[in-house]
C-alpha positions as a Python dict, from the first residue, in 0.01 Angstrom:
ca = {
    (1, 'X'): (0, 0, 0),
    (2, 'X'): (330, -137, 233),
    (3, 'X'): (655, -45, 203),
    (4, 'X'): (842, -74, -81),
    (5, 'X'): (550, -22, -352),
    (6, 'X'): (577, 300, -428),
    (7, 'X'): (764, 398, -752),
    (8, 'X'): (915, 747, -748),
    (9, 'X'): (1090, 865, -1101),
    (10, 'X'): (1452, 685, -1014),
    (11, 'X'): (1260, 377, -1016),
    (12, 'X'): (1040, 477, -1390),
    (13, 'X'): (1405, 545, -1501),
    (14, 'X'): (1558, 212, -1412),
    (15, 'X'): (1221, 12, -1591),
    (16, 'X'): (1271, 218, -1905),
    (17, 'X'): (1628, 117, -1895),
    (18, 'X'): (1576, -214, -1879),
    (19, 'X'): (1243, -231, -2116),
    (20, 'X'): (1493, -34, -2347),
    (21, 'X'): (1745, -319, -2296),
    (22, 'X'): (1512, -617, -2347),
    (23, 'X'): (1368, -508, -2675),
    (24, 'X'): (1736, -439, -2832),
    (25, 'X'): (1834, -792, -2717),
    (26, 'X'): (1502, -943, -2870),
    (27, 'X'): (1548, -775, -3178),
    (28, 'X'): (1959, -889, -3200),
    (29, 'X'): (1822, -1198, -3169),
    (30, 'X'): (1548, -1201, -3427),
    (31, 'X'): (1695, -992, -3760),
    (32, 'X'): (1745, -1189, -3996),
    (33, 'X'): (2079, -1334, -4139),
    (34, 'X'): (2113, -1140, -4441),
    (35, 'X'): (2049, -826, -4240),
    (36, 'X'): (2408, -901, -4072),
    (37, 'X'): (2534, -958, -4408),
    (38, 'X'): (2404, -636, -4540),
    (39, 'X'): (2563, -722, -4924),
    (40, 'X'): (2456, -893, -5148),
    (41, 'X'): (2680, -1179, -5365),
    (42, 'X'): (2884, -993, -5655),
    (43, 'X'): (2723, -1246, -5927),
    (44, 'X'): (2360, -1154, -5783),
    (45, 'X'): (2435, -783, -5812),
    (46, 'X'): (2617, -860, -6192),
    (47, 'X'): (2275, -1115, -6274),
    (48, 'X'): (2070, -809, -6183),
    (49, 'X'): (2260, -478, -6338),
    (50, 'X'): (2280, -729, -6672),
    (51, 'X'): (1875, -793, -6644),
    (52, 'X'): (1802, -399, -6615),
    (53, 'X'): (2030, -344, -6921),
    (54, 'X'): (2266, -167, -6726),
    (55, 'X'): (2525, -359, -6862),
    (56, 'X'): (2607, -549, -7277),
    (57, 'X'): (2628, -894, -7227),
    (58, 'X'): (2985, -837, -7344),
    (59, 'X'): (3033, -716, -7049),
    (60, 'X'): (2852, -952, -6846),
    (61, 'X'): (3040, -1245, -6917),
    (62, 'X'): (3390, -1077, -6937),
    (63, 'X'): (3276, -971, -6559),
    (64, 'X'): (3150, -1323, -6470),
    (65, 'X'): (3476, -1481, -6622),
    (66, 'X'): (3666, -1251, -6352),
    (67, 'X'): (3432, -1323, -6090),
    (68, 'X'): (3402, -1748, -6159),
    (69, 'X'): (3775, -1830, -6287),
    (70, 'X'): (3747, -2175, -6168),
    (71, 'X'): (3456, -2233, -6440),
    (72, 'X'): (3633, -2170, -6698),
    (73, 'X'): (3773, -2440, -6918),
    (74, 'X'): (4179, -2460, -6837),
    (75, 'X'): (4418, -2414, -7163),
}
């Protein structure tokens, strides 16, 4: 081959680096919104601890009263 084809280990380094770089920026761009997120919403998490019977439903709504004030009737 001419000059300039041959690939000595500087030049394996460099495509690694920018292989490495390619698939981090593909997979920034893919993951998913809720990945970012990475919680869940406090009435989800309350819905779900109250289906296991983690919780009474005592508790459940005197938790979802302090999560949803606005839902409650006004006195």
């Amino acid at each position: 081959m001419g000059p300039g084809w041959e690939m000595n280990f500087g030049g394996w380094v460099w495509m690694g680096i920018w292989i490495f770089a390619l698939v981090v920026m593909v997979w920034l761009i893919t993951r998913s919104p809720d990945a970012r997120r990475g919680t869940q919403e406090p009435l989800e998490i309350l819905r779900t601890r109250f289906a296991r019977g983690e919780i009474s439903h005592a508790e459940y709504e005197q938790a979802r009263r302090v999560l949803e004030p606005e839902k409650e009737p006004r006195t």
